[in-house]
C-alpha positions in Angstrom: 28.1 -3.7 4.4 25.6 -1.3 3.1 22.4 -1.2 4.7 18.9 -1.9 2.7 17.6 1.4 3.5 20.3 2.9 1.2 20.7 0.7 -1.8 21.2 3.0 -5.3 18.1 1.4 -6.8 17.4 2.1 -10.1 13.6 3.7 -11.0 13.4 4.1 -14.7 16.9 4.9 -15.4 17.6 6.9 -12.4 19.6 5.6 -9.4 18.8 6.9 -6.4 19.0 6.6 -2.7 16.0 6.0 -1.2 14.8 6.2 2.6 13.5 2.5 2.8 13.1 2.6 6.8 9.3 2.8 6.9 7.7 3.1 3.8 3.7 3.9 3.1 1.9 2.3 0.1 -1.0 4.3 -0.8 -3.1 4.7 -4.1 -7.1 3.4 -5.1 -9.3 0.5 -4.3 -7.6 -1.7 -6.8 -4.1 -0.2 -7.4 -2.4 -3.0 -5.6 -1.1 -1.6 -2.2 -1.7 -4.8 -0.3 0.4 -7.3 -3.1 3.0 -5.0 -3.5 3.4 -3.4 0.1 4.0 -7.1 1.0 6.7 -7.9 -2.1 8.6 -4.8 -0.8 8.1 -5.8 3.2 9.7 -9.7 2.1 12.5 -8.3 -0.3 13.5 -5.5 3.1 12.9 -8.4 5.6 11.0 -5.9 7.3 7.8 -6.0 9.4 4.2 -5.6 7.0 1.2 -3.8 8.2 -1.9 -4.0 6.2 -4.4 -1.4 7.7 -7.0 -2.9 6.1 -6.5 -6.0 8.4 -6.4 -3.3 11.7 -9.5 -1.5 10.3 -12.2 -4.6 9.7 -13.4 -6.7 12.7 -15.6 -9.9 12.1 -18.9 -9.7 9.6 -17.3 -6.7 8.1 -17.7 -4.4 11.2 -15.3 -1.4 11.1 -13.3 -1.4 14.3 -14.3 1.4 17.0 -11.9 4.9 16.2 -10.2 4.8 19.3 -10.2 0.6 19.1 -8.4 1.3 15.6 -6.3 3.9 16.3 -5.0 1.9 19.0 -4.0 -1.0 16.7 -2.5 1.3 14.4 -0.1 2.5 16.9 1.1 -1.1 18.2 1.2 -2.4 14.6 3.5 1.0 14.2 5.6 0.7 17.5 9.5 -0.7 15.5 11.3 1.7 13.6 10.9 -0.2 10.4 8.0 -1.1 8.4 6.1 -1.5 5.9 2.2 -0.2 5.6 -0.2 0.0 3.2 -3.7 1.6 2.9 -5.3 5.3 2.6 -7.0 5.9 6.0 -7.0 9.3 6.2 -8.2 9.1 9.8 -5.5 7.8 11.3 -2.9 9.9 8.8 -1.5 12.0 11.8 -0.3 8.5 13.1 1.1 6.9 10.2 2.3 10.0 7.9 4.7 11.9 10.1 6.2 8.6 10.7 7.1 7.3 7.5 10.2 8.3 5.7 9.1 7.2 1.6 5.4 7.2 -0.2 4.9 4.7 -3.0 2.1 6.2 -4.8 0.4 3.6 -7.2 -1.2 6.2 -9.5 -2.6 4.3 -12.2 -5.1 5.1 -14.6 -8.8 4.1 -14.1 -9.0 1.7 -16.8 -5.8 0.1 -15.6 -7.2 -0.6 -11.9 -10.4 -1.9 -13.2 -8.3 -4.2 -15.6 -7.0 -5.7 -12.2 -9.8 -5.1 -9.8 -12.6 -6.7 -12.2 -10.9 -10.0 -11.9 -9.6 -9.8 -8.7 -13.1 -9.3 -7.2 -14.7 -12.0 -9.4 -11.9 -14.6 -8.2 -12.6 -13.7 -4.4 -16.3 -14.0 -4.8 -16.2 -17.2 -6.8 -13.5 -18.9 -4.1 -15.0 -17.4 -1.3 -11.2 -16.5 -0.3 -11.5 -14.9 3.3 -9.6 -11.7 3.6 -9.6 -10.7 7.3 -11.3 -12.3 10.0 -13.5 -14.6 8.4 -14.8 -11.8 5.9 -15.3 -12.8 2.6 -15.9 -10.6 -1.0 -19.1 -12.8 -2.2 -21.1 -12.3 -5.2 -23.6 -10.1 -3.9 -21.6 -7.7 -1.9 -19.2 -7.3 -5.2 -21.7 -6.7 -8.0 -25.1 -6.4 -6.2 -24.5 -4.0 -3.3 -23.6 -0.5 -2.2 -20.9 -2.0 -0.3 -19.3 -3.4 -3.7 -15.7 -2.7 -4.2 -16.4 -2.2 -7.8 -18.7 0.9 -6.9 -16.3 2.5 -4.1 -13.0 2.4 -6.3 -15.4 4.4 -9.2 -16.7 6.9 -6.6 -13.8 7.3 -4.8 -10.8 7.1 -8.0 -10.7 11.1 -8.4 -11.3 12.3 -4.8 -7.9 9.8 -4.4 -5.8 11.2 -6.7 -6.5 14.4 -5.8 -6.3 14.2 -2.3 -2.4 12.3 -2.6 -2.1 14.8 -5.3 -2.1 18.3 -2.7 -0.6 16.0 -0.2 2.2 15.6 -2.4 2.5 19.2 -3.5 1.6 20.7 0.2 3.8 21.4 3.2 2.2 19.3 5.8 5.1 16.3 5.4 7.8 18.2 4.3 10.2 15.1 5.2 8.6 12.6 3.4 10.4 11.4 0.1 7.6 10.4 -3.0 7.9 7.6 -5.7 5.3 8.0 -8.1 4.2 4.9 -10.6 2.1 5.7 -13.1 2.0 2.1 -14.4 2.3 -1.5 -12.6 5.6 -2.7 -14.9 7.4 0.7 -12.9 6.3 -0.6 -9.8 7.3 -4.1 -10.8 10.6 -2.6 -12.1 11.1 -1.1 -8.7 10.9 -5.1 -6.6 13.1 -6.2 -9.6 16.0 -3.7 -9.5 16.0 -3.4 -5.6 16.3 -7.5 -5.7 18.7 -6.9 -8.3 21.1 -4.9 -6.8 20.7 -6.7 -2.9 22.2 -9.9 -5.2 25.3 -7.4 -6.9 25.8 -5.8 -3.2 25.9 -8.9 -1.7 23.2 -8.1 0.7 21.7 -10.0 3.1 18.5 -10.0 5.4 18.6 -8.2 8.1 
């Protein structure tokens, strides 16, 4: 039986092998890492890390760096997973690790189209996110701490930071799937479900 990590998955038209073992989600406040590092994580039956989650202690108090660090190498330990999130702090942990990047690289207009309502929706239910830390109304729209304001400050330092990663020589392993729209990503978790059902593969 073939093994998940080598299903010919189709990305817009192409088949292609891809090294699925441990795969990094990375792209801007907004893009969707979290929701579709975790779709990818329950299609490969395989282990999710959100570093968000490691990063933020109680009242929205960034862990210690060597507290962090620390986390992210447990969380890291198997040799398959699934992470998502763009600390570049802890890069020299996750990056030389990882065997595919899934870069969300939408457009601007098309991560505020999701990341207006998302944030709304939080700070209107009051939906915790980690460890009792909630997006409210003030802290979205009526702070420096907004998630609104750090995805606009931060949106072309990302893609131009994943963009000389991508081009440079530091991970010369790593294997890059770049989508420049969410129905590609989408199309990704559909074909690989797809083709599991026409291969006859099963969980692991």
């Amino acid at each position: 039986m073939s093994h998940p990590s080598a299903l010919p998955l189709r990305i817009d038209g192409t088949r292609q092998g891809l090294p699925l073992e441990r795969v990094l989600a990375v792209g801007t406040s907004g893009s969707g890492k979290t929701t579709f590092a975790r779709r990818l994580a329950a299609e490969l039956d395989q282990p999710h890390v959100e570093l968000d989650f490691l990063y933020w202690g109680p009242n929205w108090q960034a862990r210690p760096g060597a507290e962090f660090r620390a986390l992210v190498s447990e969380a890291l330990d198997g040799s398959r997973w699934i992470v998502d999130g763009n600390y570049g702090v802890i890069r020299d942990l996750v990056w030389p690790r990882a065997t595919l990047v899934v870069w969300l690289n939408y457009g601007v207009g098309t991560i505020f189209a999701r990341l207006l309502p998302r944030t709304l929706r939080r700070a209107l239910a009051r939906e915790e996110l980690w460890h009792g830390n909630r997006e409210g109304l003030r802290r979205s729209f009526f702070s420096r701490e907004s998630i609104l304001v750090w995805a606009a400050s931060t949106f072309r330092r990302r893609r131009l930071a994943f963009s000389k990663l991508r081009q440079g020589g530091e991970f010369p392993s790593l294997v890059w799937v770049e989508f420049r729209a969410p129905r590609q990503a989408e199309r990704f978790l559909r074909d690989l479900a797809a083709d599991r059902v026409r291969y006859g593969l099963e969980a692991r």
